[in-house]
Structure formats: structure tokens, C-alpha cells
C-alpha positions in Angstrom: -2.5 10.3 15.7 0.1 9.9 12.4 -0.4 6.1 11.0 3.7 6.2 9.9 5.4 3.2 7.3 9.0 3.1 7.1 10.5 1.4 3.9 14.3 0.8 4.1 16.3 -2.2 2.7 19.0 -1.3 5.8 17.6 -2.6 9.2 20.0 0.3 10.7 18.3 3.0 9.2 15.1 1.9 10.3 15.9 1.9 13.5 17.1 5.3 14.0 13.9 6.4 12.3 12.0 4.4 14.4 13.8 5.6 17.6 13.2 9.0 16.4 9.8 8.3 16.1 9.5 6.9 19.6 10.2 10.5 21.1 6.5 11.7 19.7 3.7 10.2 20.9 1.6 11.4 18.0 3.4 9.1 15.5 2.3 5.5 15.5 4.3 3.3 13.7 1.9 0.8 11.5 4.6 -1.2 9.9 8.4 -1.3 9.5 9.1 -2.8 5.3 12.5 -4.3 4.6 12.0 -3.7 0.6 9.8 -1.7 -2.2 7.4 -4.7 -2.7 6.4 -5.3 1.0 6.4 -1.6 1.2 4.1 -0.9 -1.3 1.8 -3.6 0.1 1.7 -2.0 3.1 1.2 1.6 1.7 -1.9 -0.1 -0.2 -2.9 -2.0 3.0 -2.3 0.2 5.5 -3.7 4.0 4.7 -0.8 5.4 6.2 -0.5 9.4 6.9 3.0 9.8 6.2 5.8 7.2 4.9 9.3 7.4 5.4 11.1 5.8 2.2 14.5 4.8 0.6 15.3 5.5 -2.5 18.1 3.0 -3.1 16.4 -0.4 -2.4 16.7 -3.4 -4.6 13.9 -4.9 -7.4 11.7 -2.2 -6.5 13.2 1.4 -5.7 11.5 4.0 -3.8 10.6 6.0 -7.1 8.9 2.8 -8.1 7.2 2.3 -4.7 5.6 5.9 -5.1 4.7 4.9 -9.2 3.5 2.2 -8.2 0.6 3.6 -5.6 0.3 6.6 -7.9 1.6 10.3 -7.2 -1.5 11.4 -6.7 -2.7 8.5 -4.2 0.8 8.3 -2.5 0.9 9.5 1.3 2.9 12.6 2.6 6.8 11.0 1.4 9.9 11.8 3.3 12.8 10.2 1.1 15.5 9.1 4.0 18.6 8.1 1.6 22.2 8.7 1.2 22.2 9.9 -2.4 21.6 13.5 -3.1 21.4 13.3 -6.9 17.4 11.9 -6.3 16.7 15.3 -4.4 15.2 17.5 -7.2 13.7 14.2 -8.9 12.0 13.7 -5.5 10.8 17.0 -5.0 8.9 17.0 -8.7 6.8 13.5 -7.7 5.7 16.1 -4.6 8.0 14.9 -1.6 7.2 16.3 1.4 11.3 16.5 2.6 14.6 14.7 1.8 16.6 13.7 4.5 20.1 12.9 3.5 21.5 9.9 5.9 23.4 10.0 8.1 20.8 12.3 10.0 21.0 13.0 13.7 
């Protein structure tokens, strides 16, 4: 089983992630976060295997989400955003894949 966090400040685009998610029984959603803060608690809390995470949130961004918990410590990342500029930023803290919304 893959323990999964979604951060997104858009309940939308957690949704379609989630609904994605439903289609795979190997993925267990732990915890849906509305913003960086709650997200890194639950990253911190949680031990998840792989995180799905905006990079566009306010107070705390997704680049400060994965500071915060440490490159090193932070859990597979796929960045799900709709700015393309924070691709090759992304990729050099070790991002597993960046997904450019929308996304079908």
C-alpha cells in the first residue's frame, strides 16, 4: 500500500487528484491539507510514501513545505501546479514529477 498526502490550497484540485487516486487500490489516501502549514504537519505526522503538492499556496508555499521537512527527509514529491516557471527549480530539490494543471 502507498500512504498518499495531498496539499492544495484549491479544494478542486484536490478532488481530481483524489478521484484519480480512487482508480488504484494500492494508494491510500492518509490525509487531504488545504494549506503548507497543515500540510507539513501532516508530512511530519503521517510518514507518508508519496505527497502530491502545490506550489502556489498562501503563507507557506510548496517549496517551503519541502524546506521545511528537509530535502533529504521529504517523501517522493509530485508538484501538481499551474505554473511552469517552478519546473526546473522543482526538479533540483529532487521532485519525483511535475504535473502541470489542468491534467486529465
Amino acid at each position: 500500500m502507498i500512504k498518499v498526502i495531498i496539499i492544495d490550497d484549491e479544494p478542486l484540485a484536490r478532488l481530481i487528484v483524489r478521484e484519480y487516486l480512487e482508480a488504484y487500490p494500492e494508494f491510500e489516501l492518509l490525509q487531504e491539507c488545504a494549506d503548507g502549514f497543515e500540510g507539513l504537519k501532516a508530512i511530519q505526522h503521517r510518514q507518508p510514501d508519496l505527497v502530491f503538492l502545490d506550489i502556489q499556496m498562501p503563507e507557506l508555499d510548496g517549496f517551503g513545505v519541502v524546506e521545511s521537512v528537509g530535502v533529504d527527509r521529504m517523501p517522493p514529491t509530485l508538484f501538481v501546479t499551474a505554473y511552469d516557471q517552478y519546473a526546473l527549480k522543482a526538479f533540483e530539490i529532487h521532485a519525483m514529477d511535475y504535473l502541470l494543471k489542468p491534467f486529465d
